[in-house]
N, C-alpha and C positions, 0 to 999 in steps of 0.2 A: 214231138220228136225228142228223142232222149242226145242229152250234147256228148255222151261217150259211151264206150262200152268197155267190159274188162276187158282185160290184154295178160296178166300173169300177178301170180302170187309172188312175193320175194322174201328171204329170210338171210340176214346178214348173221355172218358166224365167225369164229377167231379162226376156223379150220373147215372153210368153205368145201372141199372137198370132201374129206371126211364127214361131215354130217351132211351134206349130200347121197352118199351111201348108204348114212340111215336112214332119209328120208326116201330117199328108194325102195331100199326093204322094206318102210313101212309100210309104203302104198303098193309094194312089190310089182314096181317097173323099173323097165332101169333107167340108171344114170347116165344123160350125154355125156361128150367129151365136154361139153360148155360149161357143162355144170345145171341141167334144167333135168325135171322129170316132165314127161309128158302129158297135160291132164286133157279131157275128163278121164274120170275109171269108168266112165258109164258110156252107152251109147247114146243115152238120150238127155247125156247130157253137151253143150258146144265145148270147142276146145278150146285150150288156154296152158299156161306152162306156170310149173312150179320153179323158180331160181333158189339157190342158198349159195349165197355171195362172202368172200372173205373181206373181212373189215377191218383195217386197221386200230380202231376205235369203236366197240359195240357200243350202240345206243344205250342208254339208261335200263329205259322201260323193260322188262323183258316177256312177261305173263298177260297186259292187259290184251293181248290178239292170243286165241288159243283153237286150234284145229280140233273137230271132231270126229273120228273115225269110224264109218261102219263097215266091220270085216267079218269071214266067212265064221270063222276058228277062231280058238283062244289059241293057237301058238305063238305066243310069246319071246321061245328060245332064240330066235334069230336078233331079234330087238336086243333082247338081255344081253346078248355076247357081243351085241355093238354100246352096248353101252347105257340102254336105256334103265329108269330107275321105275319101279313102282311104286306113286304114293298112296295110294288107295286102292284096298281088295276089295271087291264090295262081294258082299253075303249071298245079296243076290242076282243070281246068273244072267237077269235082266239089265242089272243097272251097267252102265259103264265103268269101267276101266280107268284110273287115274294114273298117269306115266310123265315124265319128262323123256327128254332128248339128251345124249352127253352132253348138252351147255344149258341145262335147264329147263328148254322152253319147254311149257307144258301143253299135254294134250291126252285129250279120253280115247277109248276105245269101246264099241258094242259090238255083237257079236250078232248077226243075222242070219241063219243058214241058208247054206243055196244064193249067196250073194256074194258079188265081187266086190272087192274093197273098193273104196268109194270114201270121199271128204264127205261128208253128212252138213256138218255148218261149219264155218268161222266165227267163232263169238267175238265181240269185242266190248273191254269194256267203256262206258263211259257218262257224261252226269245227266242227260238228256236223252232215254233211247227213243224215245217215238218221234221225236223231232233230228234227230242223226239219221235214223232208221229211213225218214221221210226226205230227208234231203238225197240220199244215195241213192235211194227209189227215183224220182227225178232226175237223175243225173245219170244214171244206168238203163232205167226202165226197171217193171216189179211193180207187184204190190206190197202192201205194207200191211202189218196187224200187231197188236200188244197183248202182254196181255189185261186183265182187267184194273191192275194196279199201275199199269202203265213202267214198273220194273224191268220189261224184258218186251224188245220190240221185234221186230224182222221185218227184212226184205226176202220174198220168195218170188218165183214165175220170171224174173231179169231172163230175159234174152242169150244175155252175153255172159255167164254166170256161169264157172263149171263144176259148181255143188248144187247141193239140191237147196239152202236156204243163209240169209245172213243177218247172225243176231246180234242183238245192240243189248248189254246189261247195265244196268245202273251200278255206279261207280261213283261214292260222292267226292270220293278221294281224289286229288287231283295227280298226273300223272308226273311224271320225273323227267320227259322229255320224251323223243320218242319211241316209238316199239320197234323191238329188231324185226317184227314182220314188219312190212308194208304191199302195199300194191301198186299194179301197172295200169293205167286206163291208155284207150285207143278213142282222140277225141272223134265226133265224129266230122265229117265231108263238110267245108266249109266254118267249122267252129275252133276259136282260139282262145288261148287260156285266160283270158278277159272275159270270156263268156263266162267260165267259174270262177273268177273274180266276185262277179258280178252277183253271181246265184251264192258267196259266202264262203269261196274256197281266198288261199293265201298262197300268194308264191313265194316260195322260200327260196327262189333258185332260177332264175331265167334259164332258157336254152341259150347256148351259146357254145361256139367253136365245135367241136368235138362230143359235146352234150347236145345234142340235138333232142332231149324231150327236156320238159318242165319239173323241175320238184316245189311240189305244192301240201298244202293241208287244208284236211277237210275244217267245219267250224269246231269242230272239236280238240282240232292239232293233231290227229291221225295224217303223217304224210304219205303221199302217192305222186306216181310219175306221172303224167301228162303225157303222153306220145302223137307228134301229128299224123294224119291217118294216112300218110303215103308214105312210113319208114316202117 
């Protein structure tokens, strides 16, 4: 039995709001009053929510977690006039799209016809991916596969998952602290965060008063919230 399942993606920002709207446009849903977009884009894919949170203090890190996007069109103009940058044209029509967000973060785009946009993967970097890739698989549910060099791992088939796969790259570099992405987990029925203790997670953060979930990190130092599974 897997000890959790996702709950939401989160993205801290200086202007929570505002890149809220872009990340709306991007995935072209809209934005709550909360501040969450709605995921999946897909039907077949579970649901789960996108936050982008105002931070008084942005995290270090800001590139090693990068979304990738697969959308119908190259229209672009709406992204462009919120702000977005293009770092990469690519030549060919096949390859992805390189862009940030107005505070940087980066992320691709591909182009599918006749498909609804849709998050494709989350990469993340880091210096271990088959052994990262293997502990999320565990702890989510998913299989796991690399590739033959062992460089670039994933988790696909998770349950609780609301893109289609999630990659782990090698990164020998170590990080700066941590990523303005993070994630939500919903533990499961009867499991407490000593359970991921135990499996190689860190709490950085007990529950307490008014925080009722856990902030923790995986063995890599990617953090994530812990939620118990009756909030």
């Amino acid at each position: 039995m897997s000890l959790a399942s996702f709950r939401a993606l989160c993205l801290y920002a200086t202007d929570g709001r505002a890149l809220g709207e872009f990340w709306a446009a991007a995935l072209r849903r809209p934005l709550s009053a909360e501040g969450f977009v709605e995921l999946p884009l897909s039907a077949e894919l579970p649901p789960g929510r996108l936050w982008v949170n105002t931070a008084a203090q942005l995290p270090a890190d800001q590139n090693r977690v990068r979304l990738d996007l697969v959308v119908p069109d190259w229209d672009l103009k709406p992204l462009l006039m919120l702000g977005a940058e293009v770092l990469d044209d690519p030549s060919d029509p096949d390859e992805p799209w390189a862009l940030a967000d107005p505070e940087g973060n980066e992320f691709s785009l591909t182009v599918v016809r006749r498909r609804l946009t849709t998050i494709s993967t989350v990469t993340v970097d880091c210096r271990e991916p088959r052994a990262l890739a293997a502990w999320w698989a565990d702890l989510i549910g998913g299989q796991t596969g690399s590739s033959r060099s062992g460089a670039r791992a994933w988790v696909g088939g998770a349950p609780s998952l609301p893109w289609e796969s999630w990659w782990f790259e090698e990164e020998p570099e170590p990080g700066n602290g941590p990523n303005r992405w993070h994630w939500d987990v919903d533990l499961a029925p009867g499991i407490e965060p000593s359970a991921l203790v135990a499996a190689g997670a860190t709490v950085l953060r007990p529950a307490a008063g008014d925080q009722w979930w856990t902030i923790m990190a995986d063995p890599e130092g990617n953090v994530f919230c812990a939620f118990p599974p009756d909030r």
